[in-house]
LUMDOLO-28663 format. One record per residue (C-alpha): residue number from 1; residue in three letters; x, z, y. Coordinates in steps of 0.001 Angstrom, whole numbers, always signed. Each point is the difference from the previous one (the first is absolute). Layout:
N
<node><nr>NUM</nr><rest>ala</rest><c1>X</c1><c3>Z</c3><c2>Y</c2></node>
...
END
This chain:
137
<node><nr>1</nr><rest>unk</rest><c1>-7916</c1><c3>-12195</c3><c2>+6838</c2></node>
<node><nr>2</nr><rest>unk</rest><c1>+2593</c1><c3>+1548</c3><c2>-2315</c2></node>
<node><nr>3</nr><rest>unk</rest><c1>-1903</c1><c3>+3607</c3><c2>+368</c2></node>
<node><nr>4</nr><rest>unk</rest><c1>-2825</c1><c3>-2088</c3><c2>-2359</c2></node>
<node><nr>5</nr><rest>unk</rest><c1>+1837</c1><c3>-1693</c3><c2>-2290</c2></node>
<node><nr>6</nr><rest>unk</rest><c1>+140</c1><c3>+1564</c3><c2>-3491</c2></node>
<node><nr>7</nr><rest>unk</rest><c1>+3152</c1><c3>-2269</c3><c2>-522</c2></node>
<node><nr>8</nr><rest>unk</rest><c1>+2197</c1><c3>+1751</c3><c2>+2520</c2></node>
<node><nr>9</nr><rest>unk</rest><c1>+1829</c1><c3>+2508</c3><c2>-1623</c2></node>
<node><nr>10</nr><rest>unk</rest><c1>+2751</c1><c3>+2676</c3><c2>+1388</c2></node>
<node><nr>11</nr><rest>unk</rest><c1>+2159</c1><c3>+2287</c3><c2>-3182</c2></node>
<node><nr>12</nr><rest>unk</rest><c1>+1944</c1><c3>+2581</c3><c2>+820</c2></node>
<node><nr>13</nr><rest>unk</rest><c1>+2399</c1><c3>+2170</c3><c2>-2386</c2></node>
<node><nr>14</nr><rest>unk</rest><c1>+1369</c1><c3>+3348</c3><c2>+438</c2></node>
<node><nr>15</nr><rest>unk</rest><c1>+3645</c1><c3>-68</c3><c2>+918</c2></node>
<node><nr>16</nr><rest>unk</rest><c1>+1286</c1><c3>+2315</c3><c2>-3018</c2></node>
<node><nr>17</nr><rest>unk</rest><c1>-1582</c1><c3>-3055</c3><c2>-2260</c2></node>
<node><nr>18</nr><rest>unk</rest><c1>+1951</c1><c3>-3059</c3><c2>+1320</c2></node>
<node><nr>19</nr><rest>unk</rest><c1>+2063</c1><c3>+125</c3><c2>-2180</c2></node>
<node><nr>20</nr><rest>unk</rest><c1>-1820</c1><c3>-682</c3><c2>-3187</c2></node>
<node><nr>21</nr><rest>unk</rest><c1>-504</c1><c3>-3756</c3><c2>-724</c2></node>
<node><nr>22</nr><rest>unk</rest><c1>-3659</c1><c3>-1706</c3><c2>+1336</c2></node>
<node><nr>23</nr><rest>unk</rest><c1>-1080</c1><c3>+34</c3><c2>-3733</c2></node>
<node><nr>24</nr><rest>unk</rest><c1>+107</c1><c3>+4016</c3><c2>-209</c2></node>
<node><nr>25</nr><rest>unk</rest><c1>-337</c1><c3>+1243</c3><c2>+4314</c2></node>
<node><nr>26</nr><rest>unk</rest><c1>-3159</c1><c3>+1705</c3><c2>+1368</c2></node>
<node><nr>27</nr><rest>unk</rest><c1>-931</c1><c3>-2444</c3><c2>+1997</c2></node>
<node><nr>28</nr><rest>unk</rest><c1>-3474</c1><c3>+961</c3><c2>+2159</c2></node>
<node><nr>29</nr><rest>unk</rest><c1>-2268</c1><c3>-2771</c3><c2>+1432</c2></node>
<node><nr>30</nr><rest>unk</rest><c1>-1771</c1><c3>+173</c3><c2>+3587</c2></node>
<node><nr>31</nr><rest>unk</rest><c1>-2715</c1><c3>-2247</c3><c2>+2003</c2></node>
<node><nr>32</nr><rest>unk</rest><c1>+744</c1><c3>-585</c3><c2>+3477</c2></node>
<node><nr>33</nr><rest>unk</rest><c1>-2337</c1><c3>+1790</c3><c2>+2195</c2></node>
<node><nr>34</nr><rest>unk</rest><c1>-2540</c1><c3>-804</c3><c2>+2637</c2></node>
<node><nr>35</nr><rest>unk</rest><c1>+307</c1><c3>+1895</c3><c2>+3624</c2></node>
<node><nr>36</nr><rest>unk</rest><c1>-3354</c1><c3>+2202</c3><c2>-1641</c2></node>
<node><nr>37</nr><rest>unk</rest><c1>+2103</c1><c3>+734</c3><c2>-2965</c2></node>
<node><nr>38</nr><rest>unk</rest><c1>+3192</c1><c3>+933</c3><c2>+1550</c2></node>
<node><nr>39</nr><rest>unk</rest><c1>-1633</c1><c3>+2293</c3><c2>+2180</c2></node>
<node><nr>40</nr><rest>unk</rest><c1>-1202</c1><c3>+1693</c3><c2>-2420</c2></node>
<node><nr>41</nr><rest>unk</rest><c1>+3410</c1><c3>-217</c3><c2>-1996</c2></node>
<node><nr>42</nr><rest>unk</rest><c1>+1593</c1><c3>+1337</c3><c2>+3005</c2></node>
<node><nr>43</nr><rest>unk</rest><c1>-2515</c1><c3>+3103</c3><c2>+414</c2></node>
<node><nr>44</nr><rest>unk</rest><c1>+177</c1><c3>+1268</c3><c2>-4120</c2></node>
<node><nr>45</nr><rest>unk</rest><c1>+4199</c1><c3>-33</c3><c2>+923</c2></node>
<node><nr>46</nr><rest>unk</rest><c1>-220</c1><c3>+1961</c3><c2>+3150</c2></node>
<node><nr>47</nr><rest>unk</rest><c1>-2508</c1><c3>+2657</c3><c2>-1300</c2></node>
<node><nr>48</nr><rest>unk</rest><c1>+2638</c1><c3>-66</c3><c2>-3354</c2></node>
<node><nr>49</nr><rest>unk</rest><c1>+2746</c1><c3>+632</c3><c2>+2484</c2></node>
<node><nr>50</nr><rest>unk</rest><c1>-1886</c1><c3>+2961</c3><c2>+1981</c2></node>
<node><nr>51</nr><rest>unk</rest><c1>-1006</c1><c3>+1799</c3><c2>-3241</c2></node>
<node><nr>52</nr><rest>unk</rest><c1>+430</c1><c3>+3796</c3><c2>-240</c2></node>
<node><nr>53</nr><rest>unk</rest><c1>-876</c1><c3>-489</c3><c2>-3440</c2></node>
<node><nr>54</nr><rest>unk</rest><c1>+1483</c1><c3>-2275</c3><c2>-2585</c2></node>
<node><nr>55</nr><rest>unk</rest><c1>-3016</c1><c3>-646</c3><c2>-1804</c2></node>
<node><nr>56</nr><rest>unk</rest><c1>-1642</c1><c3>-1218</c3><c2>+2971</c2></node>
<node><nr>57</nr><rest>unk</rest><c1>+3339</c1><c3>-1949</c3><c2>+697</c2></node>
<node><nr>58</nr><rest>unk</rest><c1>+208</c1><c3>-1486</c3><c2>-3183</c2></node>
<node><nr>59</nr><rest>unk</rest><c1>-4224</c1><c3>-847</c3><c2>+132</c2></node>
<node><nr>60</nr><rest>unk</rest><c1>+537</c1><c3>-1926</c3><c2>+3287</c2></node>
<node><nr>61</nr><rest>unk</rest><c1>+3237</c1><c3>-1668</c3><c2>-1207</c2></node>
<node><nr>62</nr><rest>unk</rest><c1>-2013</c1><c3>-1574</c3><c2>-3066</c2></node>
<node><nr>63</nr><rest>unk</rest><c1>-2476</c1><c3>-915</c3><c2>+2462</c2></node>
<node><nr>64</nr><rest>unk</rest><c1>+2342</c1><c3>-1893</c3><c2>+1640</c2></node>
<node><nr>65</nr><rest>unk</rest><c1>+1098</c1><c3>-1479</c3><c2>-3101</c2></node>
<node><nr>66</nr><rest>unk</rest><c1>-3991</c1><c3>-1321</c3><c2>-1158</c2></node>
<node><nr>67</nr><rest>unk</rest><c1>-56</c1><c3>-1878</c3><c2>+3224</c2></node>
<node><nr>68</nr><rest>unk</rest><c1>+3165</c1><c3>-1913</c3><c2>-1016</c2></node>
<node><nr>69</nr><rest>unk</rest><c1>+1246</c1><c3>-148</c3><c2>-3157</c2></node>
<node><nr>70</nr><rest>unk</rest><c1>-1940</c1><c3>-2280</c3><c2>-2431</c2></node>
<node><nr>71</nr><rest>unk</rest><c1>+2070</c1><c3>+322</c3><c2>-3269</c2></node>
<node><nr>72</nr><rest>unk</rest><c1>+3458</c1><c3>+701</c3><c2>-1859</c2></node>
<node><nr>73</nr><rest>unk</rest><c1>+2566</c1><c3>-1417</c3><c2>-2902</c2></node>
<node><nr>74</nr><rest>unk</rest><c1>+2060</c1><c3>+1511</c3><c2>-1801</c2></node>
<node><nr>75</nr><rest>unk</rest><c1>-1106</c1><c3>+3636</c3><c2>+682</c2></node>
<node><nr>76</nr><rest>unk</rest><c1>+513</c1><c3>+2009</c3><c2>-2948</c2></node>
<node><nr>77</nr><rest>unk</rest><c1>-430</c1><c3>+4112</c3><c2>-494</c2></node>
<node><nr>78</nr><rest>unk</rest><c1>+2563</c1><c3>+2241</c3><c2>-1788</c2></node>
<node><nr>79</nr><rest>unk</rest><c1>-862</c1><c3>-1048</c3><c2>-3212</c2></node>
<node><nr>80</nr><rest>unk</rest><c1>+966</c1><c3>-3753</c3><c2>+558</c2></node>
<node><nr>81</nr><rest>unk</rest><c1>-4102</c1><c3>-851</c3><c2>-76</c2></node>
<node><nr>82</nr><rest>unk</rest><c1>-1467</c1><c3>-2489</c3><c2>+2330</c2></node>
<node><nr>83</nr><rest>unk</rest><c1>-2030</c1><c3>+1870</c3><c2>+2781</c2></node>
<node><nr>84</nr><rest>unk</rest><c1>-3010</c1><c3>-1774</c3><c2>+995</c2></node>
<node><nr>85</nr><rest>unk</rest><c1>-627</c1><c3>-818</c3><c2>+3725</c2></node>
<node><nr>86</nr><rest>unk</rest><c1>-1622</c1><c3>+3250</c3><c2>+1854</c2></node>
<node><nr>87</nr><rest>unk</rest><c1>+1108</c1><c3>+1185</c3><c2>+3451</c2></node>
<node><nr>88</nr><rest>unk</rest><c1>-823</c1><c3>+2940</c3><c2>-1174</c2></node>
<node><nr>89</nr><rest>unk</rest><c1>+2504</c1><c3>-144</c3><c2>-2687</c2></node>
<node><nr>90</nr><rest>unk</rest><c1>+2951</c1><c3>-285</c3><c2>+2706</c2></node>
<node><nr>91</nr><rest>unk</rest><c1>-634</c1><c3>+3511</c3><c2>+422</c2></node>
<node><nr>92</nr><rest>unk</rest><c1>+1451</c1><c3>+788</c3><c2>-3971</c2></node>
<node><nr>93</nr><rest>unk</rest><c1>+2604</c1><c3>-3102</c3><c2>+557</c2></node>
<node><nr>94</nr><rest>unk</rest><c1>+2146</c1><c3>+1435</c3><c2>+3088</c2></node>
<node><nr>95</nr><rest>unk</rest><c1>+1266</c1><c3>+2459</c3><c2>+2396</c2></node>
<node><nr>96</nr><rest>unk</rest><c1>-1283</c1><c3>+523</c3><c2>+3705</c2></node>
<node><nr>97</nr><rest>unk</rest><c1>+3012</c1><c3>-1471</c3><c2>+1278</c2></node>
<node><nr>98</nr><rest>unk</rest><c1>-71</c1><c3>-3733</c3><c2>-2577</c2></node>
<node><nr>99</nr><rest>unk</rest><c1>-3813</c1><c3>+269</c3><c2>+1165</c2></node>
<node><nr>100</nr><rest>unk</rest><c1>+1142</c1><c3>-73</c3><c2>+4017</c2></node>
<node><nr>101</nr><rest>unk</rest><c1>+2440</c1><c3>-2657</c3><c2>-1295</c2></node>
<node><nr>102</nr><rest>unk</rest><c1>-2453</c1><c3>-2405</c3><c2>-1598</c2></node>
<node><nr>103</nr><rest>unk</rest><c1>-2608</c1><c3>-128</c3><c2>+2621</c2></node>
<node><nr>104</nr><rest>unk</rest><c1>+2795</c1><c3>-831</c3><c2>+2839</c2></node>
<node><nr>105</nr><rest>unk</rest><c1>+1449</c1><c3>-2707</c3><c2>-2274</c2></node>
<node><nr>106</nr><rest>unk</rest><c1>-3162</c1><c3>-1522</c3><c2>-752</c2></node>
<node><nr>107</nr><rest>unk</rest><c1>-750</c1><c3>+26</c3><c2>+3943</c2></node>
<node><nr>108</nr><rest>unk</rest><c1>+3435</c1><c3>-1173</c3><c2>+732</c2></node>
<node><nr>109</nr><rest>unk</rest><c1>-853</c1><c3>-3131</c3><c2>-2569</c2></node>
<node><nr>110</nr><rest>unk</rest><c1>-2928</c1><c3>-615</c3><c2>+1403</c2></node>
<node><nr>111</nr><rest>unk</rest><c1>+1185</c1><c3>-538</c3><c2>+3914</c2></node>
<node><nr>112</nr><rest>unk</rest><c1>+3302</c1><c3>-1894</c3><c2>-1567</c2></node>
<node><nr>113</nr><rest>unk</rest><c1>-2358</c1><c3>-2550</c3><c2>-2158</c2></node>
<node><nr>114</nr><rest>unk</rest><c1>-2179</c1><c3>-120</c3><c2>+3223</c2></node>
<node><nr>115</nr><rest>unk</rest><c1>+3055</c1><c3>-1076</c3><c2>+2307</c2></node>
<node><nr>116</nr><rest>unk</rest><c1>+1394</c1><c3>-2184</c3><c2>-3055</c2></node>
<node><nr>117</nr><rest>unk</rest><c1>-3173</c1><c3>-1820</c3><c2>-108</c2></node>
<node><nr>118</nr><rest>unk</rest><c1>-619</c1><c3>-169</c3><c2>+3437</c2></node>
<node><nr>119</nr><rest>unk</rest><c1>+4097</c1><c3>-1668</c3><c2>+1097</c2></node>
<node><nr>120</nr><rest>unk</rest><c1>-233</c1><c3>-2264</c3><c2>-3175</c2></node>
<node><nr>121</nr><rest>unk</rest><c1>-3386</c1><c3>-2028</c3><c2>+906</c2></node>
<node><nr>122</nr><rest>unk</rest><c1>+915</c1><c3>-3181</c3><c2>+1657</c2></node>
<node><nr>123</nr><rest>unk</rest><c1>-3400</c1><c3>-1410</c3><c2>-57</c2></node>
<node><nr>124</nr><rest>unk</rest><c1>-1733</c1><c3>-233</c3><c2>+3033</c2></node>
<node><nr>125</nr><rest>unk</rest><c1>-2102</c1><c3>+2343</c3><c2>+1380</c2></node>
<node><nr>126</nr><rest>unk</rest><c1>-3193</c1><c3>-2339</c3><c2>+952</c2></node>
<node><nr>127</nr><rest>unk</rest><c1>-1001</c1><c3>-3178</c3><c2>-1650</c2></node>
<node><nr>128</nr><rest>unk</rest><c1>+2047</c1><c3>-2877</c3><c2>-131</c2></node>
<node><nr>129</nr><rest>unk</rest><c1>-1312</c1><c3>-2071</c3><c2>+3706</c2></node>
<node><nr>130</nr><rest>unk</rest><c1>+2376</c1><c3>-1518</c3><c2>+2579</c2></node>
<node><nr>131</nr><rest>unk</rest><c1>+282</c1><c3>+2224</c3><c2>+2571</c2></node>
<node><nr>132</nr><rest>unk</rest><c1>+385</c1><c3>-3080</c3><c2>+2655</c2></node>
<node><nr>133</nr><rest>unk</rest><c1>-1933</c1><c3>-3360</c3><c2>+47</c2></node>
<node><nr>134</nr><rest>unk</rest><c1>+2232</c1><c3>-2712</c3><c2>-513</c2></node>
<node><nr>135</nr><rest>unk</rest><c1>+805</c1><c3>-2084</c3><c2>+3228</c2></node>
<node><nr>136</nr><rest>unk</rest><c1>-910</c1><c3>-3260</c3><c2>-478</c2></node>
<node><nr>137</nr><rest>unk</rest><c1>+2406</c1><c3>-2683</c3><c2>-60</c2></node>
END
């Protein structure tokens, strides 16, 4: 069950970072979601996108980010400093449109992982049990 295992990771970067080596990109660390926690991934997004306001878009579009992302490297403020991991903090990191960006990519990683892992198992589904008796000789 992928959705509960602490070890199953998706990152994500913003698109204007790529090109800065691995050592120095923002690189922004998800959990895969259960069907309870999507849901309510998928609700925070769609109230974000039907805000009249953008503080209520931008409190709903953090929302969305607590239910998902778990952590961060390499995420630095203005000064060069180290920013300790705080959704909260996204909100002082970047703009409305890098914060649309970085929820879709770490969705997008998650169903690609998901497929990945799911094409690349070859072991069987059940037990290992002959699925005929033998004829005898």
């Amino acid at each position: 069950m992928i959705a509960l295992d602490p070890s199953q990771t998706v990152t994500a970067s913003l698109a204007s970072d790529r090109h800065l080596p691995d050592e120095q990109r923002p690189c922004f660390v998800g959990h895969h979601l259960t069907a309870a926690e999507w849901l309510r991934c998928d609700q925070h997004l769609e109230l974000a996108g039907k805000a009249n306001d953008n503080a209520k878009g931008l409190e709903h579009l953090l929302n969305a980010f607590k239910v998902i992302l778990i952590g961060w490297r390499h995420v630095v403020n203005r000064k060069g400093d180290p920013v300790e991991f705080r959704v909260e903090e996204l909100a002082d990191l970047l703009t409305m449109r890098e914060l649309w960006e970085l929820i879709y990519e770490l969705l997008n990683a998650m169903r690609l992982k998901e497929d990945d892992l799911k094409n690349s198992d070859s072991r069987p589904v059940c037990a290992s049990v002959p699925s005929a008796v033998t004829a005898p000789e």
